[in-house]
N, C-alpha and C positions, 0 to 999 in steps of 0.2 A: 430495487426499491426506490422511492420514489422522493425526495428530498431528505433519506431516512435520517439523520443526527436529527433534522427539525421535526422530521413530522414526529419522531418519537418523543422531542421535548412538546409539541404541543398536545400530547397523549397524559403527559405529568402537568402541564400547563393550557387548557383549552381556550383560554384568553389569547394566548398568541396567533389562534387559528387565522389564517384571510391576511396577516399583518407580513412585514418584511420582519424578518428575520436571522438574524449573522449568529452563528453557531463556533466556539473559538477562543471567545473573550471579550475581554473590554476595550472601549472605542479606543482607548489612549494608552491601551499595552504592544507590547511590541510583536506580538503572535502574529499568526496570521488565520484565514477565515479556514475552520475546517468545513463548515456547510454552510446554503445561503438558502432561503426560501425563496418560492417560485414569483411571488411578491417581492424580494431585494432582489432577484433575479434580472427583474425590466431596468433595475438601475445601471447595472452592467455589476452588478457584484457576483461573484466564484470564488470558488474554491483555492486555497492557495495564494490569496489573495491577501496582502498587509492589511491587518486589523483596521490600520488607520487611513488605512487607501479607503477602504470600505466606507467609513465614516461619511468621507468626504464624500463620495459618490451617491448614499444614503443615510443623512444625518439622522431621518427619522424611523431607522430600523429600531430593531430592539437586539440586542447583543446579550449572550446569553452565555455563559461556561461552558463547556463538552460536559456528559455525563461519562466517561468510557466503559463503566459498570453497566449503565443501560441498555447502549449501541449494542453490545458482546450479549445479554441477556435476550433482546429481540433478535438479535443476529441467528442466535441456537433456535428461537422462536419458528423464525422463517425455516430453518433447517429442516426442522423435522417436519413442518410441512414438506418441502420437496420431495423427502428419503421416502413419502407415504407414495408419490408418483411414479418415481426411478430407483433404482438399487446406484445407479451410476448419476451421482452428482458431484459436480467441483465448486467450492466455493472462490471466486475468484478474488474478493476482497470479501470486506464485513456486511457489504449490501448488494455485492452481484453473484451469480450463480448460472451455472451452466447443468442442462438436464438430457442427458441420453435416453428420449420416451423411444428408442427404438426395440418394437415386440411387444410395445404395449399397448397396440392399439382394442385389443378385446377389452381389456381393464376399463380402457382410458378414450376409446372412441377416435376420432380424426384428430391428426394435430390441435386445427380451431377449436372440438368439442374439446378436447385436455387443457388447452393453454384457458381455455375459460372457467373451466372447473379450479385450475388451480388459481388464479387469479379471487375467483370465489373465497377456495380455502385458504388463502393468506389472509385475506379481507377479515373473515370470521375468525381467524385464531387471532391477526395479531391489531387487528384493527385499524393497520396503515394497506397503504395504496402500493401498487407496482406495475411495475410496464412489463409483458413478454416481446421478444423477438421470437419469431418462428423459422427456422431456415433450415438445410439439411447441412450447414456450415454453421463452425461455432459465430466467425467471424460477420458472418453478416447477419445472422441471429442477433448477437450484439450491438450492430447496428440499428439492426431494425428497433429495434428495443428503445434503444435511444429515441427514433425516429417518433414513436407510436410513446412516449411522453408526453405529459402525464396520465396514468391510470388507464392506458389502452394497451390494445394489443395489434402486431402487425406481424400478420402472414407473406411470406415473398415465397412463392409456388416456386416448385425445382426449374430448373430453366429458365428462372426470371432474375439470377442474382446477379449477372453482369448489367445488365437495363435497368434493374433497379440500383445498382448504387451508380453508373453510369454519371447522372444528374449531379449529383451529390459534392459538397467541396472535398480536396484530397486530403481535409484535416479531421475527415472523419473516421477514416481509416484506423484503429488502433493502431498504436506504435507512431504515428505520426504527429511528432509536437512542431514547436515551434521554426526551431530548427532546422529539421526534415522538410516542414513547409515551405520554409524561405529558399532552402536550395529547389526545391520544384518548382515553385515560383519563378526562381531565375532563368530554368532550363524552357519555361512556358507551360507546367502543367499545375491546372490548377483545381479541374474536374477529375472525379475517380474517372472517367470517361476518356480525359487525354491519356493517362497512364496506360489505359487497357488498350488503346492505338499506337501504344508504342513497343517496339520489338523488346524481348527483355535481353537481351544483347546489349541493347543501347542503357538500358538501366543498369547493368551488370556494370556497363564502362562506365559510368558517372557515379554508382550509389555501393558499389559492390556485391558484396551478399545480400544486403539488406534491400537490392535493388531487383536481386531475383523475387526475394521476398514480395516482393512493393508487385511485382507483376503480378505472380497468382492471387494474392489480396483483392486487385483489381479485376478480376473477372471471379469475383467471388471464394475462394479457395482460403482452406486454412494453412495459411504458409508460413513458416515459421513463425518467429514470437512466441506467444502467449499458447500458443495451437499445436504445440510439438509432440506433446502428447496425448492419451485417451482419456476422453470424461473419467472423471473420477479415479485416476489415476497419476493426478497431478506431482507428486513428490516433494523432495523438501524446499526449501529457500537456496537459494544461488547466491544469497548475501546478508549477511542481517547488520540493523547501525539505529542509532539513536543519536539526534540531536537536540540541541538547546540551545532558546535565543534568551541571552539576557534582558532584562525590564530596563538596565541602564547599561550601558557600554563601561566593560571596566579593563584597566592593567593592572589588578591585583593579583601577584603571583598566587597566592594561596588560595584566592577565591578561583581562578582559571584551573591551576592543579587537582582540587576538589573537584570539579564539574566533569573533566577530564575522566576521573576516577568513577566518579557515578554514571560515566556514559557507559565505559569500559565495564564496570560490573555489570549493567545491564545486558550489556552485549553477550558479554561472557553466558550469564543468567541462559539467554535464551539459545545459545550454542548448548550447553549442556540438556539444556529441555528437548531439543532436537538430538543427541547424541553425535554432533558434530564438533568438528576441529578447526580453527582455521589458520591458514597459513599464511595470509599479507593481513596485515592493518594499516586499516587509512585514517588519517585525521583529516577534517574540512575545517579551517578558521575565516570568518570571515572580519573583515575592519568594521569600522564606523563609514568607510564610505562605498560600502559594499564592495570592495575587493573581496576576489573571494579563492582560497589557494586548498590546493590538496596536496598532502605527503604521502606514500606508501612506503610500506615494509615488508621483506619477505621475512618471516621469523626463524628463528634456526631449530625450529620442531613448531610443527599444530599444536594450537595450544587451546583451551577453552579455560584458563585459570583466570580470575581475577587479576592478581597482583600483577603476570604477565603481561598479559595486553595494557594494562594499565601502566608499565612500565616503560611500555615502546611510544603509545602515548603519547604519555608525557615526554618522552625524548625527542618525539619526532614535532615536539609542538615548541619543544624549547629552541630547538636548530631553526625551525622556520618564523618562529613569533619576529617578529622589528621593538616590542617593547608598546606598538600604541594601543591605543583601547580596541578590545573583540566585540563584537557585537553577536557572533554563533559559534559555536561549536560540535563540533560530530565527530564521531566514533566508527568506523564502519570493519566490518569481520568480511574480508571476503576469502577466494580458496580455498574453499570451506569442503574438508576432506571426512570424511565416514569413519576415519581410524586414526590414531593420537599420533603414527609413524614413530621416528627411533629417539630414543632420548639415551643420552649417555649412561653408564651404570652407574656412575656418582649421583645423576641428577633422578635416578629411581625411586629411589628411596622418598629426595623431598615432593615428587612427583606425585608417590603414593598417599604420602601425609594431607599433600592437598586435595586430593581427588575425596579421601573422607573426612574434611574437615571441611567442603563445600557442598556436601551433599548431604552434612546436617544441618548446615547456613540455609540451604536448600529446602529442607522442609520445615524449615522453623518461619522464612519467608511465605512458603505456601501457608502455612497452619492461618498464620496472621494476617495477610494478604498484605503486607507491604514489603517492596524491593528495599528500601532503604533502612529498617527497623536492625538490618544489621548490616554491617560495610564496613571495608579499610578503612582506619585511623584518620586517613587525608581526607576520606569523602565522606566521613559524618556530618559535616558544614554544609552540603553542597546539596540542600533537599532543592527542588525545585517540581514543577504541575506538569506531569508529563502531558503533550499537546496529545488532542483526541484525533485521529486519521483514519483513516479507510483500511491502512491493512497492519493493523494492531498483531501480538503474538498468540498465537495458539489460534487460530479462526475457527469460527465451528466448521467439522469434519476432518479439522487437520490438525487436531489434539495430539502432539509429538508423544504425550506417554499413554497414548491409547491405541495408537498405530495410525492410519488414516484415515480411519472411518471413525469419528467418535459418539 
């Protein structure tokens, strides 16, 4: 989809249309830009981007709230356009999608002829714009996609996908940030083109796995990452976490303790919705001067309770705090196991207590749609605007209490 947080606010706002636009917040909060319109765009504004960075680079945007009720209602929008295409679709965040049109050419005509019809039926249900890639790879279908922004579409014919990304920088590549860039950078590769003239030998010795990866990528292949499995048979999250940047940098115990808890319940919240357990927890703090540290824990049983994760936590934020003012905070579930594993027979019992006494917390949050309307004692203080992002819980098609296809 095609600027979608904007173009969907300028569908509730038509005033905004043609203007620069920051999707996020406000110029002087401490957030950062969830979308930018293709207009803030020329300014060098993106995604991820400090609200206030923003500002500065386009003083004359217009900066708007995330809606995440809205994103998630056009999100299912676009969906069920797709499912009318393919039985096999994956959604890969809230605005991107991947379509297995293979056997459907009676239906649905040549690639070109489908990628233009469904371009159409997005157009007409939801009234925003979207780009296709066309490829016999998810990966460079992706690309292409990119490539053929805004509101186009780009076909790479089978046999054309190492030439065509050939040209291309190697930071177009999924999975390649900044990072990754800079060490390519250093070795001389700066074209998908140099990569693909290199033995993967040589990448294997410098990048390891991710270097076998980086080969087949570059001669067009879906190679690990994002690609390990079959359309629409994506499976569950490999990690779930919630963060929050304070408006002010504070060292108020109570008020950090609180935040901590409401991250932690959330986490928790959406382990349960998936029917998972998880076994490390991480906390991310960072200072006022952007130091930024991470703690793990392995826990001594899976756990997806509330008060647990919240317990570790907080212990694990007490050991590493110095005492000066936070500027963020996160919560992160990872190890995340299919089955609760052993708990002692003492702790059975409180085990059991809690299992239904969060799964009527559970649907009394559903009933009213707020996470926060009920919570531990310490984190009734600690409301805060959860930020609007790309890959929110429950995405349509991968409704955990609907199975995978929702």
């Amino acid at each position: 989809m095609d600027a979608f947080f904007v173009s969907v606010e300028e569908l509730f706002d038509p005033s905004l249309k043609g203007k620069p636009v920051v999707v996020g917040g406000r110029p002087n909060e401490r957030g950062v830009v969830s979308a930018a319109s293709y207009a803030a765009r020329k300014f060098g504004v993106h995604s991820a981007m400090p609200l206030r960075t923003a500002y500065k680079l386009c003083p004359q945007a217009i900066f708007v709230d995330g809606h995440r009720e809205r994103y998630v209602e056009y999100s299912h929008k676009v969906y069920e356009v797709l499912q009318r295409f393919s039985p096999k679709v994956d959604m890969a965040s809230i605005d991107e999608a991947y379509l297995d049109l293979t056997g459907t050419e009676r239906l649905h005509g040549t690639p070109l002829q489908a990628a233009h019809k469904l371009h159409q039926a997005v157009k007409e249900t939801t009234a925003l714009n979207c780009s296709i890639g066309i490829s016999a790879s998810r990966m460079v279908a992706k690309v292409a996609s990119d490539q053929a922004k805004p509101n186009g579409i780009l076909w790479i014919l089978p046999g054309q996908e190492a030439s065509f990304l050939a040209p291309l920088d190697v930071r177009k590549i999924p999975g390649v940030g900044k990072v990754t860039e800079g060490r390519l950078h250093a070795v001389g590769i700066r074209k998908v083109g140099d990569l693909a003239a290199l033995d993967a030998a040589f990448l294997e010795q410098h990048f390891g796995k991710w270097g076998l990866a980086l080969a087949g990528k570059s001669h067009g292949m879906d190679a690990g990452g994002w690609f390990d499995t079959e359309v629409g048979e994506g499976g569950g999250p490999k990690s779930i976490s919630h963060e929050h940047t304070f408006m002010v940098d504070t060292a108020e115990t109570a008020a950090l303790d609180g935040i901590l808890v409401r991250l932690s319940e959330m986490v928790a919240r959406r382990l349960r919705d998936h029917d998972l357990w998880a076994r490390t927890l991480q906390i991310k703090l960072r200072y006022s001067d952007f130091s930024t540290f991470t703690r793990s824990r392995t826990l001594d049983h899976a756990s997806q309770v509330d008060a647990e994760l919240a317990a570790a936590a907080r212990d694990l934020f007490h050991k590493a705090w110095t005492g000066k003012p936070i500027r963020l905070l996160g919560v992160y579930a990872q190890s995340l196991e299919a089955t609760e594993g052993q708990t002692s027979l003492i702790d059975e019992g409180r085990a059991e207590d809690w299992r239904r006494t969060l799964a009527a917390v559970d649907k009394i949050r559903e009933k009213y749609g707020q996470d926060g309307i009920i919570s531990l004692a310490s984190g009734m203080k600690a409301a805060f605007r959860q930020r609007v992002h790309e890959n929110p819980e429950n995405l349509p098609g991968k409704d955990p209490k609907k199975g995978k296809l929702s």
